[in-house]
C-alpha positions in Angstrom: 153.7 -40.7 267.4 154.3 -40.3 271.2 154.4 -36.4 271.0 150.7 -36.3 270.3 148.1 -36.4 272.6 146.7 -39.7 273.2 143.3 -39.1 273.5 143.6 -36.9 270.1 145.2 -40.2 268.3 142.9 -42.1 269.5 139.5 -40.2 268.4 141.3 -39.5 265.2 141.8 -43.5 264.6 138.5 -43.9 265.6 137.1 -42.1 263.0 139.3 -42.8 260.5 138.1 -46.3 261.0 134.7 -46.1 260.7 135.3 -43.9 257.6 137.5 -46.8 255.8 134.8 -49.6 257.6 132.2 -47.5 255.8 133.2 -47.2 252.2 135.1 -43.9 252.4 138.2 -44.5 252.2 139.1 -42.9 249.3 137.9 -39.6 250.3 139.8 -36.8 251.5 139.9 -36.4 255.4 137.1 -33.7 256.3 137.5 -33.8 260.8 133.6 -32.6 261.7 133.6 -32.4 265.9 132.6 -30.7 268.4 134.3 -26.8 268.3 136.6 -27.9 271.2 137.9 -31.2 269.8 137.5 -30.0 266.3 140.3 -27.9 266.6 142.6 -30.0 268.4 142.0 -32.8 265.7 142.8 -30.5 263.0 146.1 -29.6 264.4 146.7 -32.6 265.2 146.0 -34.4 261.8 147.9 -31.3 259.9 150.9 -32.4 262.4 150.6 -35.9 261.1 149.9 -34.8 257.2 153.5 -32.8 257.5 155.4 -35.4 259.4 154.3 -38.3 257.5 153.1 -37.4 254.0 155.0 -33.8 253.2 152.3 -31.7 254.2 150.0 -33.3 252.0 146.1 -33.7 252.3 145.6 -38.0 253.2 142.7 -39.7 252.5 140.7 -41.5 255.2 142.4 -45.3 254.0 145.7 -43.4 254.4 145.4 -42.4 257.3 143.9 -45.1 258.9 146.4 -47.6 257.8 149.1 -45.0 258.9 147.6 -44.8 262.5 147.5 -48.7 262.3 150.6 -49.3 261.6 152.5 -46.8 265.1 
């Protein structure tokens, strides 16, 4: 996890929190941002997705407990 950004990470957790906190969990990870961050969060969460779970789509719990766990 050190060779992303950690600002990135650390937006991305954030919302992946409040996503699994709100009952969405089990839905697939849609990143809705600003156009500047938006794009850095995608490539970012992509990254993660084909590092961690063989370039497949996570769901928000998935990713959240992932992101917990580094």
């Amino acid at each position: 996890m050190s060779v992303f950004e950690a600002l990135t990470l650390i937006n991305l957790y954030n919302t992946a929190e409040q996503k699994f906190l709100s009952g969405r969990g089990k839905d697939v990870v849609w990143i809705e941002a600003k156009k500047e961050d938006k794009l850095l969060l995608i490539q970012t969460y992509q990254d993660i997705c084909g590092i961690y779970n063989r370039g497949k789509f996570m769901s928000w719990e998935h990713l959240f407990r992932l992101l917990r766990k580094r």
